[in-house]
C-alpha positions as CSV (number, residue, x, y, z in Angstrom):
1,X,-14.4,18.9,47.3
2,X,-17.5,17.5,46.3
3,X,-18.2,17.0,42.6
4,X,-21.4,15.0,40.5
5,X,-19.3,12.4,39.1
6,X,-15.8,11.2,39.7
7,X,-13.8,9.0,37.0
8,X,-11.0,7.0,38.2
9,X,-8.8,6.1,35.5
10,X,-7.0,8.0,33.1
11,X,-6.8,5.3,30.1
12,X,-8.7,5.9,27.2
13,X,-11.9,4.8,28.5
14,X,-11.6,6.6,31.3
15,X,-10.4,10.2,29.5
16,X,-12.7,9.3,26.9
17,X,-16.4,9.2,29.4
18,X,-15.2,12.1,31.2
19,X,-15.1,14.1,27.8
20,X,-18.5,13.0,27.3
21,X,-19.8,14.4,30.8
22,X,-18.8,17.7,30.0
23,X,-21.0,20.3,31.5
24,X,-21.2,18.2,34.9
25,X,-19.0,19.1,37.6
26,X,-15.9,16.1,37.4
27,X,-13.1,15.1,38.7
28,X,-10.8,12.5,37.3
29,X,-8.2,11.2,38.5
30,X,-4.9,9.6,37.2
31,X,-2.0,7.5,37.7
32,X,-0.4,9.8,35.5
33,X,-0.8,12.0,32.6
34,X,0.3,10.7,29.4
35,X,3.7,11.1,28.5
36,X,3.7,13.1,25.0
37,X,3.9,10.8,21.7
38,X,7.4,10.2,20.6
39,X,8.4,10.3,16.5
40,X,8.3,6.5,16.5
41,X,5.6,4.2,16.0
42,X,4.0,3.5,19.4
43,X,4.4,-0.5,20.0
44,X,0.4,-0.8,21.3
45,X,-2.2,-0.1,18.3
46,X,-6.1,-0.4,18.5
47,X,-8.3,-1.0,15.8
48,X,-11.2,1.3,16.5
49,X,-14.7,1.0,15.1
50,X,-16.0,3.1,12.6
51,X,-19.0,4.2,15.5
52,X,-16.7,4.2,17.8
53,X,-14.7,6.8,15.7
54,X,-17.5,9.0,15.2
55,X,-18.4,8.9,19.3
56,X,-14.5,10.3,19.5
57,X,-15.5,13.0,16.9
58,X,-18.1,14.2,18.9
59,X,-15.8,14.5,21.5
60,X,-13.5,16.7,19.1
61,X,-11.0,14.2,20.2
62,X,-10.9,12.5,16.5
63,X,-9.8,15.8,15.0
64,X,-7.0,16.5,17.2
65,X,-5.6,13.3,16.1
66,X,-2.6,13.4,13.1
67,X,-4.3,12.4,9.7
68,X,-1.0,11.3,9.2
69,X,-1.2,8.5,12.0
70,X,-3.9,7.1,11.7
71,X,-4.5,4.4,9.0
72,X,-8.3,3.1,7.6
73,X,-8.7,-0.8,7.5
74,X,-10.5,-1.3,4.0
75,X,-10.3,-5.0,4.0
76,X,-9.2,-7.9,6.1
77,X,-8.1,-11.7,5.4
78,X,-8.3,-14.1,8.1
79,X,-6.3,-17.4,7.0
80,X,-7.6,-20.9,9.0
81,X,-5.0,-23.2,10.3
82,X,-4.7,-25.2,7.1
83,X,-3.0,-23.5,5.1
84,X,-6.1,-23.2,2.3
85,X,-9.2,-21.9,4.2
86,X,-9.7,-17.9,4.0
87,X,-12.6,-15.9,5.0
88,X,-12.4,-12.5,3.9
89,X,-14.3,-8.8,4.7
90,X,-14.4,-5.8,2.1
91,X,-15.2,-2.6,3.0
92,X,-16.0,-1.8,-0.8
93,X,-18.6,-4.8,-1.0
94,X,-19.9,-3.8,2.2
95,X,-20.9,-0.3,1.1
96,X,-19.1,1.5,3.7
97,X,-15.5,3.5,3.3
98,X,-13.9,1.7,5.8
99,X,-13.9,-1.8,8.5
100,X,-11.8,0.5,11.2
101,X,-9.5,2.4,11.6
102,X,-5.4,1.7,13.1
103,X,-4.6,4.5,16.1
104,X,-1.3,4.2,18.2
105,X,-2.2,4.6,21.8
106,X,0.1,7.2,22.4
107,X,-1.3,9.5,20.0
108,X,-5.0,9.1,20.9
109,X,-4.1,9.4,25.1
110,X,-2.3,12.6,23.7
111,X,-5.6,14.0,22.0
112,X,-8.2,13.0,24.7
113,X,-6.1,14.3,27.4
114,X,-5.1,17.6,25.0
115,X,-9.3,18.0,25.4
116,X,-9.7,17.0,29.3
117,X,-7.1,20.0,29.6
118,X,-9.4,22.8,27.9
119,X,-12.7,21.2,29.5
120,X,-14.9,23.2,31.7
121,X,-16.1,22.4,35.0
122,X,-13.5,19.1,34.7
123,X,-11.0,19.0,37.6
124,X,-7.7,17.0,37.1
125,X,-6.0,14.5,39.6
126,X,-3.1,13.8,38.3
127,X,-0.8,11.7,39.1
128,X,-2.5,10.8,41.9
129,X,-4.1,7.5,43.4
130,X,-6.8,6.8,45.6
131,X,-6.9,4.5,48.9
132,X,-10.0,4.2,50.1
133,X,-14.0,3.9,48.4
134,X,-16.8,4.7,51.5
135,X,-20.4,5.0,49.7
136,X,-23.1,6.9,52.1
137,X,-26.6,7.7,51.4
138,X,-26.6,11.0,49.6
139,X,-22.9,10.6,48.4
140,X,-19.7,8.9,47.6
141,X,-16.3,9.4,49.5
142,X,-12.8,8.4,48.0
143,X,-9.8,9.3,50.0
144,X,-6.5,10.2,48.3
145,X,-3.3,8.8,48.8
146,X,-2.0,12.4,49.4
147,X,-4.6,13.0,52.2
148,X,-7.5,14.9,50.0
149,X,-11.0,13.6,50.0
150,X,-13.6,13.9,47.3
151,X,-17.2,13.6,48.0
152,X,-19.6,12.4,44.6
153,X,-22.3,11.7,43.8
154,X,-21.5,8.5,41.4
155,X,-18.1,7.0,41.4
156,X,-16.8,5.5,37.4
157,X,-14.3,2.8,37.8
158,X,-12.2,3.0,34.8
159,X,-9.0,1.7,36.3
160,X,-8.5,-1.4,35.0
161,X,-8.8,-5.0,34.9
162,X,-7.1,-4.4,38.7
163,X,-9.8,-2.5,39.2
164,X,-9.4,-1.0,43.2
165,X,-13.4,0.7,42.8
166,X,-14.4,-3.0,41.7
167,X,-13.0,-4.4,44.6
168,X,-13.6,-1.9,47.4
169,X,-17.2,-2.1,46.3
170,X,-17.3,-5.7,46.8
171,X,-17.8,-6.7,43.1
172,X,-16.7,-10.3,42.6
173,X,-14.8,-11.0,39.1
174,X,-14.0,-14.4,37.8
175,X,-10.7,-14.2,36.2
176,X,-8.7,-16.8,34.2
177,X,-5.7,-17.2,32.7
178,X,-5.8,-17.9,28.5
179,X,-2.2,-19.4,28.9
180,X,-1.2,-17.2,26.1
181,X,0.9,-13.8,26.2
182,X,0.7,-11.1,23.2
183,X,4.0,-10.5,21.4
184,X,3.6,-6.8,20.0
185,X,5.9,-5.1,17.6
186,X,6.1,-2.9,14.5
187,X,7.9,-3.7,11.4
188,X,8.8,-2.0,8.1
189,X,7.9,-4.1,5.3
190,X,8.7,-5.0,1.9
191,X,5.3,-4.7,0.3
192,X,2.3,-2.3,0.3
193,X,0.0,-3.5,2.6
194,X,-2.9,-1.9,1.0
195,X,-5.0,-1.1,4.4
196,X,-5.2,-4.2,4.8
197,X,-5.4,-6.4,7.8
198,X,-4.0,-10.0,7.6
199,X,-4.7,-12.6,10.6
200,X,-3.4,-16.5,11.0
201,X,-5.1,-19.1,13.0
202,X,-2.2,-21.4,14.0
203,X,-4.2,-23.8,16.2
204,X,-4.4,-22.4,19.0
205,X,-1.8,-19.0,18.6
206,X,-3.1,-16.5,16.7
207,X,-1.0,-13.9,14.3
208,X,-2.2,-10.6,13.4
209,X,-0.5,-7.9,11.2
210,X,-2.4,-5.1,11.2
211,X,-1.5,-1.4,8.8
212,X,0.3,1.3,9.7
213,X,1.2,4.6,7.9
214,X,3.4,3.9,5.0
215,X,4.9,0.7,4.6
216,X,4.8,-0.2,8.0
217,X,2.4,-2.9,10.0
218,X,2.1,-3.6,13.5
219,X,2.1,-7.3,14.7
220,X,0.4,-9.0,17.6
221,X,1.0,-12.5,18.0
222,X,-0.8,-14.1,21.0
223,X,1.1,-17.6,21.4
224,X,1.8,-19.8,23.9
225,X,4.2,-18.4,27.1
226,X,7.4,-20.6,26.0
227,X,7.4,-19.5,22.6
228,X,6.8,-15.5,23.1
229,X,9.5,-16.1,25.6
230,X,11.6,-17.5,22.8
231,X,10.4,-14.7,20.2
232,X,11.1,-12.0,22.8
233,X,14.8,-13.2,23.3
234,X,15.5,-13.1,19.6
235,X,17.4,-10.6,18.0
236,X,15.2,-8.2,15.5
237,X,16.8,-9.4,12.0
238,X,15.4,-13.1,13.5
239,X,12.7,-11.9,14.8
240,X,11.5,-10.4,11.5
241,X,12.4,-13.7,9.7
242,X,10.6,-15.7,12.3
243,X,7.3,-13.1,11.4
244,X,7.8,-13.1,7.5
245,X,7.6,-17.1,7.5
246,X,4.8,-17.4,10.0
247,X,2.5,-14.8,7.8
248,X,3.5,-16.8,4.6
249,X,5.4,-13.6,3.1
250,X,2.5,-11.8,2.5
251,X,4.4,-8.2,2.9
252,X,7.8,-9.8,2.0
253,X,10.4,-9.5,4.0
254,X,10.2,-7.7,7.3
255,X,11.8,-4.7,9.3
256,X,11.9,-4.2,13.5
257,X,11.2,-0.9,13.4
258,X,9.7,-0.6,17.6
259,X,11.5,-3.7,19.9
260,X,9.0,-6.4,20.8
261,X,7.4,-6.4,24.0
262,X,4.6,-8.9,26.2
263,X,1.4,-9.0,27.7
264,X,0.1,-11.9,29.3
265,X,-3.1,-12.6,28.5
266,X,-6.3,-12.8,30.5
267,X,-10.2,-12.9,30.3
268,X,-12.4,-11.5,33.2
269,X,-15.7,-10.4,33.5
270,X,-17.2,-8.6,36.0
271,X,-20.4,-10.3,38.2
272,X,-21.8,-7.0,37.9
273,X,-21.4,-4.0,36.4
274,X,-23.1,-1.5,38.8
275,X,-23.3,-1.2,42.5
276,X,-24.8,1.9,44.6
277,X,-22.9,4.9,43.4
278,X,-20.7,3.3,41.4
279,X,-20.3,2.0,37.5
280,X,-17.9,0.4,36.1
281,X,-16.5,0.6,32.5
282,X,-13.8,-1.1,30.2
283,X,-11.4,-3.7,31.7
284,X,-12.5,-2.8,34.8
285,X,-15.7,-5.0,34.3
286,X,-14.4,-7.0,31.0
287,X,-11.3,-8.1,29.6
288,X,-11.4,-10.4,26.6
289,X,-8.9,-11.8,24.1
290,X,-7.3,-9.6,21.2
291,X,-8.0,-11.8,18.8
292,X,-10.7,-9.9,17.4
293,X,-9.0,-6.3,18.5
294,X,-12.8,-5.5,20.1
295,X,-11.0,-4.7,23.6
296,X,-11.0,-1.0,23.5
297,X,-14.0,-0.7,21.4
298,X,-16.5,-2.7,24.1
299,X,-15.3,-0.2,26.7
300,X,-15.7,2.9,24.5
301,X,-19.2,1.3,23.8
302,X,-19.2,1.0,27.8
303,X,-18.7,5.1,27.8
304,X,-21.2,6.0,25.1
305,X,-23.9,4.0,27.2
306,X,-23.3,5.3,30.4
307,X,-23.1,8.7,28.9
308,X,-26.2,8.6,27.0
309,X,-28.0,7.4,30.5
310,X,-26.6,10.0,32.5
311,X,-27.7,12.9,30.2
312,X,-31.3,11.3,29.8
313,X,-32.0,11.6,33.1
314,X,-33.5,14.8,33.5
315,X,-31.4,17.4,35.5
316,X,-32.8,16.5,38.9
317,X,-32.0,13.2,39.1
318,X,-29.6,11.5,41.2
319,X,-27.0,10.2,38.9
320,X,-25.3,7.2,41.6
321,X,-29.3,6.3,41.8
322,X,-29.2,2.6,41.6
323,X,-32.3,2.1,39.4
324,X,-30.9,4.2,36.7
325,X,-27.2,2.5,36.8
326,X,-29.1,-0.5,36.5
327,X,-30.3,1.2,32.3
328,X,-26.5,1.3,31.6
329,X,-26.2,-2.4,32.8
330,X,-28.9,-3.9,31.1
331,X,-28.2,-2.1,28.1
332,X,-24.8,-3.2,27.7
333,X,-25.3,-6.6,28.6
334,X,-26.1,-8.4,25.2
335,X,-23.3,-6.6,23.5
336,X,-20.8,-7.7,25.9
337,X,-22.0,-11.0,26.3
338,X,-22.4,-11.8,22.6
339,X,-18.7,-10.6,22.5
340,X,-17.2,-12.8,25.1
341,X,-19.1,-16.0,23.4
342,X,-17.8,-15.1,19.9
343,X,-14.1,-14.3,20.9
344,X,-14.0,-17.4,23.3
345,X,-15.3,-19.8,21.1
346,X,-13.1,-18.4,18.3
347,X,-10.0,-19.1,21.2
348,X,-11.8,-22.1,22.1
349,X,-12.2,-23.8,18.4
350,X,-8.9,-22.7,16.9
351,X,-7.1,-24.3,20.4
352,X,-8.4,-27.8,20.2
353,X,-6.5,-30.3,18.5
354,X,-9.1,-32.7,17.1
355,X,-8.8,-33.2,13.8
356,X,-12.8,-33.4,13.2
357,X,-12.9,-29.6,14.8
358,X,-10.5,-28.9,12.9
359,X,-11.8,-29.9,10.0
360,X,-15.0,-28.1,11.0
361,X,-13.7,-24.8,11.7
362,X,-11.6,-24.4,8.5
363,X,-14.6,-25.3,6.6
364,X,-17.0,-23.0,9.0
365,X,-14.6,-20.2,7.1
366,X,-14.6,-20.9,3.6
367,X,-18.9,-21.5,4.1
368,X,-19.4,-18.0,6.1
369,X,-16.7,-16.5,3.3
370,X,-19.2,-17.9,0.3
371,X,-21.9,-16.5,2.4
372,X,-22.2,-12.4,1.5
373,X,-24.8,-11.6,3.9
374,X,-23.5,-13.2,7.0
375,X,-20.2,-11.5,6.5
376,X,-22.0,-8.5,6.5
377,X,-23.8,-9.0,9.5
378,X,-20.5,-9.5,11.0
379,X,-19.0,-6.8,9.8
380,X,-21.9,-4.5,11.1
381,X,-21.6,-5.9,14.3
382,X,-17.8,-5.3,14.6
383,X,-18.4,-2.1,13.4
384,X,-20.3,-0.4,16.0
């Protein structure tokens, strides 16, 4: 079977480029296809970027997507480690209607892969895994676990910060621990949260509440491994208590509403992000910390880049061509880098104990919250 392009990956990234190659012969293939969104809330959230919402618009992925579940950010308040220091971001102020926008996973998997389904020329793999990555002159190879081979012409490693594309095609990775795992969980709670987002620098662990539909928010707390494995055993009544305290009662008290779960927590970045025949996009070339929620929003950027390069290339042009990978790599490589330095120093300054830093950082907030244009440039920048 031999095919112009080839994802493998069916996460959001993944579903999400090989939406925006329709009208080239694909294939994609899949661990698995998405299980169908339950009534409850879905315990892992994103909080996607008003450009990355319209890219998923012009996918006609955005529409499919229950109004009803998904929830506009219209401010935020990120609180230092202090107790006193507070920089906040208004949508309002900013001119624009909204700072992002809270999807479940569950429902946004369900209204890409509701569009793969319908897609022309798009050929499903799913579940299915593949074992082995050969890249030849003229085309790619990968051979299936169940004994299928597909022949393209450019490979898209999507799969993950495990990536097996990455590592079949040699590309190094340095990897590193952060020490920390992310506590998730969904609560009901007291008080209107008024879209908006609430964070807590606590010296090193970082609280997030971010809003839900109704009067419901969905926490990530990235701590340190002994004490998520000491929120993780608790029962939910304590476990609510434990979160109420921690955000300073901002919503009152607190609900479990979805049972807490953990994700250890890891930054990697890819040595590169192209090879012959292949590209790589999302975790499978850079995994950062959620501190800042920019995860899935750097690999959707990933997909709108390699998207955009692959339909500019005229329509005899080799799309696994080297040279022109080599425009998607460049082009994303600012972004991503100015990413990685921001959320890591943010890890990095909030961790260290000194009292000068600390005295530093908690008055680096209250200056950039005095300072109306820098907020906005940081807004804008989020934002993409």
């Amino acid at each position: 079977m031999e095919f112009d392009a080839v994802v493998v990956g069916g996460g959001l990234v993944g579903a999400a480029l090989a939406r925006a190659l329709r009208g080239a012969q694909l294939a994609l293939i899949a661990q698995e296809r998405p299980a169908a969104p339950g009534a409850g809330f879905d315990t892992r959230v994103y909080a996607i970027s008003p450009g990355n919402a319209r890219f998923l618009e012009s996918l006609q992925v955005w529409q499919r997507m229950p109004a009803a579940r998904v929830t506009p950010v219209h401010a935020m308040r990120v609180h230092g480690d202090d107790g006193r220091s507070v920089l906040e971001f208004d949508a309002y102020r900013a001119g624009v209607s909204e700072l992002a926008w809270i999807v479940e996973d569950g429902w946004l998997q369900d209204a890409l892969w509701q569009e793969l389904a319908v897609q022309d020329r798009l050929q499903l793999f799913a579940p299915a895994a593949c074992e082995r990555l050969e890249v030849g002159g003229e085309a790619a190879r990968l051979a299936l676990r169940d004994g299928r081979t597909l022949a393209a012409r450019l490979v898209i490693g999507a799969d993950g910060a495990h990536s097996a594309m990455r590592e079949q095609a040699g590309i190094k990775a340095s990897e590193r621990a952060y020490g920390q795992v992310a506590v998730v969980a969904n609560f009901a709670c007291q008080r209107r949260h008024d879209n908006v987002a609430l964070q807590w620098f606590q010296g090193g662990p970082v609280l997030a509440l971010l809003p839900l539909p109704g009067d419901h928010v969905s926490m990530v707390w990235s701590t340190t491994e002994a004490h998520a494995a000491r929120l993780l055993a608790l029962a939910p009544p304590a476990l609510a208590l434990e979160v109420a305290q921690a955000s300073q009662q901002a919503l009152g008290e607190l609900a479990v509403v979805t049972p807490a779960r953990g994700f250890a927590l890891r930054r990697l970045i890819a040595a590169r992000m192209v090879a012959p025949r292949l590209a790589l996009v999302g975790d499978a070339a850079h995994v950062v910390h959620p501190l800042a929620g920019q995860g899935a929003n750097l690999g959707f950027q990933d997909a709108r880049e390699l998207a955009q390069v692959l339909a500019a290339r005229g329509p005899y042009r080799d799309p696994g061509d080297l040279r022109l990978l080599r425009r998607y790599e460049r082009a994303r490589a600012e972004a991503i880098l100015a990413m990685r330095g921001a959320v890591h120093g943010l890890y990095w300054l909030f961790d260290v104990r000194s009292a000068p830093l600390a005295w530093l950082r908690n008055a680096g907030l209250n200056l950039t919250n005095r300072l109306s244009v820098m907020k906005n440039v940081l807004m804008r920048q989020a934002m993409n």
